[in-house]
N, C-alpha and C positions, 0 to 999 in steps of 0.2 A: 504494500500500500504506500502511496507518496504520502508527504506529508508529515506532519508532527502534533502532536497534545499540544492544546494551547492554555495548558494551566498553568498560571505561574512558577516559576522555578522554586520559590519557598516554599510551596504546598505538595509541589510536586512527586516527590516522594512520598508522602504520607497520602496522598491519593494512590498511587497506583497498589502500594501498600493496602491500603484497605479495600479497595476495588477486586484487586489478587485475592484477598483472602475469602470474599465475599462470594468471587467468581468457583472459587475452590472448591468452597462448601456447595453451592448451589451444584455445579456440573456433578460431585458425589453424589449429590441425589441423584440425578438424570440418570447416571448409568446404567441402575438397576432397573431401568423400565425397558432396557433390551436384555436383561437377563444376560447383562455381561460385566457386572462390577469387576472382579477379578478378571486381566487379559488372557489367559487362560482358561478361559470360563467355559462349558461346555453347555451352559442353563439354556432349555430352549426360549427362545425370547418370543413374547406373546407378538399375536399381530399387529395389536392398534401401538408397539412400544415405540416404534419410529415414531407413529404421531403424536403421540404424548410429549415424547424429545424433543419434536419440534417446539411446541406447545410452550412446553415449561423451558427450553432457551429464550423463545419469542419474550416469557414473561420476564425472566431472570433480567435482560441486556437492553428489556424494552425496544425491540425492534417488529414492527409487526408482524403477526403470523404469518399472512400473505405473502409479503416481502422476502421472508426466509422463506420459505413454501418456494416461492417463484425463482429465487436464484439456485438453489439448490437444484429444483428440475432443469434449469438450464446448462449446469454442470452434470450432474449424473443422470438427471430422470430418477433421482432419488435413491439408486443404489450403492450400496456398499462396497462392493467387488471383494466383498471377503478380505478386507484391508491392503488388496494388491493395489499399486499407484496406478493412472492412467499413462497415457502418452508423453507427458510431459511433467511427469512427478505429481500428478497431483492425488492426495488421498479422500474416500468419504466419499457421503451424499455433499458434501460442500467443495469437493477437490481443492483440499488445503494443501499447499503445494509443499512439496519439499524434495527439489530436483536432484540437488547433491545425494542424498540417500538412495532416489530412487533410477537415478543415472549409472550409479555404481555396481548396484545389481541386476542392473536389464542385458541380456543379452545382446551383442552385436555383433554378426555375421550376415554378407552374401546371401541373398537363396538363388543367384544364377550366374553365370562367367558370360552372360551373352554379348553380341557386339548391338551397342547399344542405336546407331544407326539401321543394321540390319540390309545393308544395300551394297551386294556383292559384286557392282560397277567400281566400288574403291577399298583400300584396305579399313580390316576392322578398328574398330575405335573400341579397345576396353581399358579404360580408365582404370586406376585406381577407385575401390567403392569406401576405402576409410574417411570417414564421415568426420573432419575437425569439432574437438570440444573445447568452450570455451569455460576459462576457470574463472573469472568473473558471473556470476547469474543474476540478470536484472532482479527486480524486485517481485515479478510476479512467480518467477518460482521458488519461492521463500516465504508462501504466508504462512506455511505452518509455523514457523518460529514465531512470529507476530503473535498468530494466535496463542503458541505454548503462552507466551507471555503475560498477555493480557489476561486469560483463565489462570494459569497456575499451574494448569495439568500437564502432565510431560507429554514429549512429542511422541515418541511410542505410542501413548493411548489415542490422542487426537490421529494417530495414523489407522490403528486396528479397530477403536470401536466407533458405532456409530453415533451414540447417542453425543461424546465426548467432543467428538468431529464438528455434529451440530452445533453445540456448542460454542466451540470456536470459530466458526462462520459466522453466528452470532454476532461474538463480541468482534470481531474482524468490522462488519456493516456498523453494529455501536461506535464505533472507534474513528469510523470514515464521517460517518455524519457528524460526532463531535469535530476534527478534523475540517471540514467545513463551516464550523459555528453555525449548524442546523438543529433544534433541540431534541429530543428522542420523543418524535410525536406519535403518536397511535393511529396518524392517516398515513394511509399507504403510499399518498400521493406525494408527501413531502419527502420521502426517500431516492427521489431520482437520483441525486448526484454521488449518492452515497451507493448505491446499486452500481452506478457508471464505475466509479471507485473499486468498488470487490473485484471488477472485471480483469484487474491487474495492466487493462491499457495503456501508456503512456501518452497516445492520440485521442482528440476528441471524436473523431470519427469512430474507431472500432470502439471506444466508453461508451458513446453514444447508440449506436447498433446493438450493443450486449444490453445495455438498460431499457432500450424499445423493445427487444424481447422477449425480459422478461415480464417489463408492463404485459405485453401480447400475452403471456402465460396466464397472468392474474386475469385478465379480461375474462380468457377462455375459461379458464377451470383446466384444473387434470385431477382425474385418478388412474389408478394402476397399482400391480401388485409389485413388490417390489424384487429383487431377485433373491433376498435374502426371506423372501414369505410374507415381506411386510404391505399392511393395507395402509396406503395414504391417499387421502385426497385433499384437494386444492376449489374450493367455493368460486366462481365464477362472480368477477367485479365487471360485468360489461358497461359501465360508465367512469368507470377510474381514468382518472385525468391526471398523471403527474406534473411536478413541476420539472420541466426541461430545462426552464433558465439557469437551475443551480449549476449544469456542467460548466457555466463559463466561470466561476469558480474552483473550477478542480483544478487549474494549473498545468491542466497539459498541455502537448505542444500539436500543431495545427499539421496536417498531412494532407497532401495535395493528391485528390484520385485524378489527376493531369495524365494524359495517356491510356489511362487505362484502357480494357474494355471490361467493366462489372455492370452488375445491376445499383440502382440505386439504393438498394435494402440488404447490401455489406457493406462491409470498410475492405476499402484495396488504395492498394499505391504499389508504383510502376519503378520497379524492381532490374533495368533489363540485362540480361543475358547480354556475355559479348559477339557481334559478329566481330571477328577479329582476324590478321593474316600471325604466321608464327610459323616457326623452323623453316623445311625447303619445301615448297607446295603442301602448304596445311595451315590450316583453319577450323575455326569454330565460332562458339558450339551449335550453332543452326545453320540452316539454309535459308535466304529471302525465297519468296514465293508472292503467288497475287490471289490465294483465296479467298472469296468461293468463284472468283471470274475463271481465273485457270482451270481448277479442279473442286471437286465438294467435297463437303468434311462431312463425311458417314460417321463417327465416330468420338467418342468421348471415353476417354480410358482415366481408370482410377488407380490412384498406387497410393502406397505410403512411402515415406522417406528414407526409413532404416537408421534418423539419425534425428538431432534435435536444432530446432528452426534455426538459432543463429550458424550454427554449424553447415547446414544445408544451402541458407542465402550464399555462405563464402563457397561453395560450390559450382552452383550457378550462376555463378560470376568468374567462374574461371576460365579461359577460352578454349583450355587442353580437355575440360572434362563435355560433361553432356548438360543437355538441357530438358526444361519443359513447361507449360507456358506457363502453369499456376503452382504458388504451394499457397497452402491451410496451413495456420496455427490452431494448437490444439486448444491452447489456455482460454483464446476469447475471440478463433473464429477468421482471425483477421487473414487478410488474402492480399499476396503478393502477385503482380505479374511480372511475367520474363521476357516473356517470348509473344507477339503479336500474332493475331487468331491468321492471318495474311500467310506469314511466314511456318515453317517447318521446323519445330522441336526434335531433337534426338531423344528420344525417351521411351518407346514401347520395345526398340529389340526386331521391328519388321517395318522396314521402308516401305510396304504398297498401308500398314497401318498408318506410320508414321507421316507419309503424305494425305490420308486421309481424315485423319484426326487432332484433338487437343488434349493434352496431358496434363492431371492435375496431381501434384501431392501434395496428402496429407501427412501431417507431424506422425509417425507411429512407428510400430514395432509386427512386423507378422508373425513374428515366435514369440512375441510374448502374450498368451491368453488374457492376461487382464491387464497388459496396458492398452488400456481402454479407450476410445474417441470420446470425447466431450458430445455431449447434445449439441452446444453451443457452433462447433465446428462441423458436426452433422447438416444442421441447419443451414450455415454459411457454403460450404457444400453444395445441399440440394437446392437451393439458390440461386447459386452461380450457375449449375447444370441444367436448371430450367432457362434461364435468361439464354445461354449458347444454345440449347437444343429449339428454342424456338429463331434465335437469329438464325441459325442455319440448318433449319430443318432436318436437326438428328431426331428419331423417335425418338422418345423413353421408355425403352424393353432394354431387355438382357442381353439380346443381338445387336443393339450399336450404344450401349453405354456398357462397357466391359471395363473388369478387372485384366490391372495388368498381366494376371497368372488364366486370362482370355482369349490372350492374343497367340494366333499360331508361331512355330516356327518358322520361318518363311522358305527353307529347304531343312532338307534331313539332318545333315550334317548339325544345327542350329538346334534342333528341340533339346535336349538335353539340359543345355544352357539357359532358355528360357527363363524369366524370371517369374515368382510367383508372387508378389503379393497383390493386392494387400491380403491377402489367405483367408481360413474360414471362419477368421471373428469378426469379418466385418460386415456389419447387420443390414444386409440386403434389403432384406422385409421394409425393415424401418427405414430405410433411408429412401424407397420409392412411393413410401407414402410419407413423407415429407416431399417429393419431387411432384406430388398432387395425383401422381398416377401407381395406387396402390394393388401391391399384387393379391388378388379378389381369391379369398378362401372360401371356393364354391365348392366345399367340399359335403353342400346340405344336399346336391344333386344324389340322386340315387345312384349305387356304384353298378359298376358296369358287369354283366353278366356274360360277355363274352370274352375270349378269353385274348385276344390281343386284338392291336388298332386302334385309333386313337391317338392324341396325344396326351400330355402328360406337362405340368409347371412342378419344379421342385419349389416346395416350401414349407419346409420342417419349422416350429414351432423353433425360434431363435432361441428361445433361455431354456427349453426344455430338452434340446439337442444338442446332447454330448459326446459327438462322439472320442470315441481315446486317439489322441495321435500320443507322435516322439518326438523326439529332437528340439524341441524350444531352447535348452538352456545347451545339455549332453549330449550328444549323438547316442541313442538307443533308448534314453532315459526319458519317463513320460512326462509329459506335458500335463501341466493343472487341469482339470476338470473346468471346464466352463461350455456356456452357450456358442454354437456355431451355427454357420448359414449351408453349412455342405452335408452330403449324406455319401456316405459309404459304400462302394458296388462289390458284387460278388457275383462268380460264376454259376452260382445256385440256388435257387430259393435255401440256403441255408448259411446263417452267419461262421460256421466253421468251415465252411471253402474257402478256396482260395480265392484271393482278390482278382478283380478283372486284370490281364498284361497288357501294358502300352510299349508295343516293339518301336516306337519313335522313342522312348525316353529309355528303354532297354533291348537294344537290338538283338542280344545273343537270349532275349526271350528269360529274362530273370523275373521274381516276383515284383508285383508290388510292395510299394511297403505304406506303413498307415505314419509314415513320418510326415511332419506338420507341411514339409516341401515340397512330396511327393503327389499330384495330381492324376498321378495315371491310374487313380481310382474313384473318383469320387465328382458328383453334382453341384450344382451349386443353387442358391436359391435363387426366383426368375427365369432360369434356365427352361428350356422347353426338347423336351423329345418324344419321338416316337414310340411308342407301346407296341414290344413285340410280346408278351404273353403277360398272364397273371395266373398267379399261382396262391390261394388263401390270402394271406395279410401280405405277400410279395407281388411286388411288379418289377417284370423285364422293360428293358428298354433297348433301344439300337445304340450301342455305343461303339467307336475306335471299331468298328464293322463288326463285332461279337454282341450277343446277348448280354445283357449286364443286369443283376437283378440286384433292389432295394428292396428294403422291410418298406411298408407303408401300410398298416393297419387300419381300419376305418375307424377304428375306437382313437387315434393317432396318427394322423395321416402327417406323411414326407410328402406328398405330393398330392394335387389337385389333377381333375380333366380339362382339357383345353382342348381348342380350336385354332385352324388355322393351315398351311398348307406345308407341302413336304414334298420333297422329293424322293423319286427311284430308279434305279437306272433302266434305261430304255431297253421295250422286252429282247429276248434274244442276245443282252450281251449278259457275259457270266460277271462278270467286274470290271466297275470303272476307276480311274484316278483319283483322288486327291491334294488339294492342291494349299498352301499355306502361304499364299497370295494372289491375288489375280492380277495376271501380268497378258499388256498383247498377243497376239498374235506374230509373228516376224514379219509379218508384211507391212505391218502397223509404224515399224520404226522408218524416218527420216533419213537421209544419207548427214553421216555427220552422230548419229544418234547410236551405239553399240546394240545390238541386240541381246534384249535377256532372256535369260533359258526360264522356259516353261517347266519349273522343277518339280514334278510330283512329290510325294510325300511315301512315305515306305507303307501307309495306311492304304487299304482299298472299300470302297464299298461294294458289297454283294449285292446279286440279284435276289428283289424281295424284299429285300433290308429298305428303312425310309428313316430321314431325317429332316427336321423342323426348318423351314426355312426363314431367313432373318429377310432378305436385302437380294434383289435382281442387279447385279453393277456389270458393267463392260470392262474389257478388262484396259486398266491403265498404268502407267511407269510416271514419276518424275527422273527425268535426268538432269539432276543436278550435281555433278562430281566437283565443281573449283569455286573459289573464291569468285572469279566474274563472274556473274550473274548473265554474260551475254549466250553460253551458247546453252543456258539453263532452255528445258521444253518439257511439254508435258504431251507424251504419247497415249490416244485413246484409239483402242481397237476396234475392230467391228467384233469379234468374238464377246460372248456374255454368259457370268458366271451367276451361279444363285451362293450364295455365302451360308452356311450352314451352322448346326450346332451338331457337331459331330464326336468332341469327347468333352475333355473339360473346355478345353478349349474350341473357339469354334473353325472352320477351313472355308474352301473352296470348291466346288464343282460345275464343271464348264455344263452349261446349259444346252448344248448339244448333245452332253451324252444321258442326260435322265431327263423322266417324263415327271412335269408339276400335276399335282390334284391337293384337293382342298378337304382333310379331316375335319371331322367334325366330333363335337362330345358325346 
């Protein structure tokens, strides 16, 4: 928090002194209402104990219920995460931050070697992926100590329990609005600037955006259950009117969104990436381009960082490494841009991707199960990806807003290396219904009495599916129990077979393995395929060209029926290609222009077999290999692919060689 106590220096001490003691006593009470006094405690905690904690902080620090209620959803959506930190250290339903701690034990590695261009016209680009840390931490990843302070309680407990947590979110908002010479009022409204404040901003734009927010949350109302069992809800104010004016008292500093391209309802400032010349014919880290006049952007890919926001800006600023147009901060949402929606990001790992799309990262971690996304940065997010997908008419489905661990290999050689995040924690479900197009659990439809056909939406119940992966911290060693958005395949209606094999990610035909990296088995939520049998509480599906089956019970369902169209290959052939770009025809290229190999993919589809189709495209090339931009072109062929969901990831096949028809539920 900025700022200082403005009680006088003689009193000063004996205020905080007795405040401490005060604050002491009272949070000792609170604890026992999640049945966790003791940190060790194993006491089941009743349900309304969260709300009580709220409650009785609200009354302790006098900070309105509402107000705590609403910053708290904007941070967690109220959950605990079992005392794990989020993305950027933050702990609790209040993500009281405390980065040093929680930087020290987060895992950080790789999960791919790919060449981050993907455009086998010039040599690969693979950077160093060590992520610089800075030993300075601004002030928003530190308010757990703020908080120890002003409570009394130790930082330990404000980390593990939650009642403790609230608490010091409390006194954290207490402290801001003194801080400001606002009095500790009981209207909700009078809290604006002290709300901007918790946000950890230092600009009045992203304070401002995180306190319109959560005003938005108070208007609305929430309830929900929470992950740790708990029942809260939040009373719906639809005429609260705060006061806005107080932020031009909070003393931060002004950011210009000049350049950008965001919506009016984040905070962004224009961050850019270098084009730059360096060593003997080499350059970075993007290419200029004239989209969508050249070519269209099908595409919106989602990643996380692998590393922590100051660290990452000095990244994407460097002209050796790679780029990509947006990053998310996790603390309070705010959005950097790099790279211009015009021009071409190196960032997905496949140049026919990379030309057709915009790259976002978020602050996080994909091995670590609960370093968790902020709501705040959810939000900011699905935001940003509505405003793009309607400037350039990308849907919002699973087939053109992809995870980076989405995107194909663009030749064989190349799948292995793919990268996978942001992996199976990142909450699918929720984050398309915050994008306003929520994936519809019509799972009230009568279920299907024959035994294959159709299609199929993966969407396992996020907090109630767990499935076990490895390797977060160890290689072998398992990974914490928490909610995912992926579901598990297997060669049998039975969970002791073996996993389905991906001969692109294992070519001498090895297992799967259920490590957190490993993709060559598993769904993901949104996702859409074809139904090739059913079996009791399992469904097949057409995967990587084999049968693949999931548990999906109706009592529990992983997946929903759907609608929509699918490809097969044309009768009379036994198997067609596969393709992990779509690339012209040879006849298509210019003299002056190299021709690129039409690379199949070591995958085939069978005859019979069908797969969900995303996107009808022609197949196109940017050749862009040098620094001048003069003999830069963009090759469009007369050949036309249908782009498919064909394993985890999705591919390509030339629409010549299979016939479209339209499944229905």
């Amino acid at each position: 928090m900025r700022g200082s106590v403005t009680d006088p220096e003689a009193t000063a001490g004996h205020r905080r002194a007795r405040r401490t003691a005060g604050a002491v006593a009272s949070a000792t009470l609170l604890l026992p209402l999640l049945g966790a006094a003791p940190s060790n405690s194993t006491a089941q905690a009743p349900s309304d104990g969260l709300q009580r904690a709220f409650a009785g902080a609200a009354a302790e620090y006098h900070v309105p219920l509402s107000v705590l209620l609403g910053v708290s959803y904007l941070q967690s959506r109220w959950d605990a995460h079992a005392g794990a930190p989020s993305a950027s250290g933050g702990y609790g339903p209040m993500h009281l931050t405390d980065a040093r701690t929680a930087i020290a034990e987060a895992p950080h590695h790789s999960d791919g070697t790919e060449d981050a261009r993907g455009d086998s016209s010039r040599a690969a680009l693979l950077p160093s992926t060590k992520v610089p840390q800075n030993s300075q931490l601004p002030a928003r990843l530190k308010t757990l100590t703020k908080a120890a302070r002003l409570t009394g309680l130790p930082e330990k407990r404000l980390r593990t329990n939650a009642a403790a947590n609230v608490a010091g979110g409390a006194a954290l908002l207490a402290a801001a609005q003194k801080d400001l010479g606002e009095p500790l009022s009981d209207d909700a409204a009078d809290w604006y600037g002290a709300v901007a404040r918790f946000s950890g901003a230092d600009d009045t734009a992203t304070a401002a955006t995180y306190a319109n927010d959560v005003y938005g949350v108070i208007r609305e109302g929430e309830e929900r259950t929470t992950d740790a069992g708990q029942q809260v809800a939040l009373a719906a104010r639809p005429g609260l009117r705060p006061d806005t004016a107080q932020l031009r008292r909070a003393g931060l500093r002004t950011v210009s969104a000049k350049s950008t391209e965001c919506p009016t309802s984040v905070s962004c400032e224009w961050i850019p990436a270098p084009y730059s010349e360096f060593g003997t014919n080499d350059y970075g880290n993007h290419d200029l381009g004239d989209r969508p006049t050249s070519q269209s952007i099908k595409y919106i890919v989602i990643h996380d960082t692998e590393g922590t926001w100051d660290g990452v800006l000095k990244l994407v600023q460097d002209p050796t490494y790679v780029s990509w147009n947006y990053t998310l901060r996790s603390t309070d949402g705010h959005i950097a841009q790099h790279v211009k929606a015009k021009d071409v990001a190196w960032h997905a790992g496949n140049w026919y991707i990379n030309a057709k799309s915009i790259g976002l990262e978020h602050e996080g971690f994909l091995a670590s199960p609960d370093a968790w996304y902020t709501e705040e940065m959810y939000r900011a997010s699905a935001r940003l990806v509505t405003y793009l997908a309607e400037k350039y008419r990308v849907p919002l489905d699973r087939q053109h807003i992809l995870g980076h661990d989405n995107v194909p290999g663009p030749t064989t050689s190349t799948i292995p290396g793919m990268h996978t995040d942001p992996g199976p924690y990142w909450d699918w479900q929720h984050y398309f219904t915050l994008l306003g197009h929520p994936l519809q659990r019509a799972a009230k439809a009568k279920a299907k009495t024959r035994t294959s056909g159709g299609l199929v939406t993966i969407l396992p119940d996020f907090a109630q599916n767990q499935p076990r992966y490895t390797g977060c911290v160890t290689s072998g060693e398992p990974c914490a129990a928490h909610g995912s958005s992926e579901v598990r395949l297997y060669s049998r209606p039975d969970e002791t077979s073996p996993l389905i094999k991906d001969i692109g990610l294992r070519p001498k035909g090895d297992d799967s393995t259920i490590d957190v990296n490993d993709v060559g088995s598993r769904v993901s939520t949104g996702q859409r395929y074809a139904v090739a049998d059913r079996n009791g509480d399992w469904t097949a599906i057409w995967y990587l060209g084999q049968k693949a089956w999931f548990k999906n019970p109706q009592s529990r369902p992983t997946a929903v029926n759907a609608s929509g169209q699918v490809v097969t290959p044309k009768a009379g052939v036994t198997e067609i290609p596969v393709y992990g770009r779509a690339y012209p025809e040879a006849a298509a290229y210019p003299a002056g222009v190299p021709v690129q190999a039409v690379s199949p993919l070591p995958y085939k589809m069978q005859a019979g077999q069908k797969y969900a189709v995303g996107d009808k495209v022609p197949g196109e090339y940017f050749y862009a290999p040098t620094f001048d931009t003069t003999p830069h072109r963009v090759v469009i062929g007369k050949d036309m692919y249908y782009e498919i969901q064909f394993g985890h990831r999705v591919a390509f096949v030339r629409a010549a060689d299979v016939n479209l028809t339209r499944s229905r539920t």
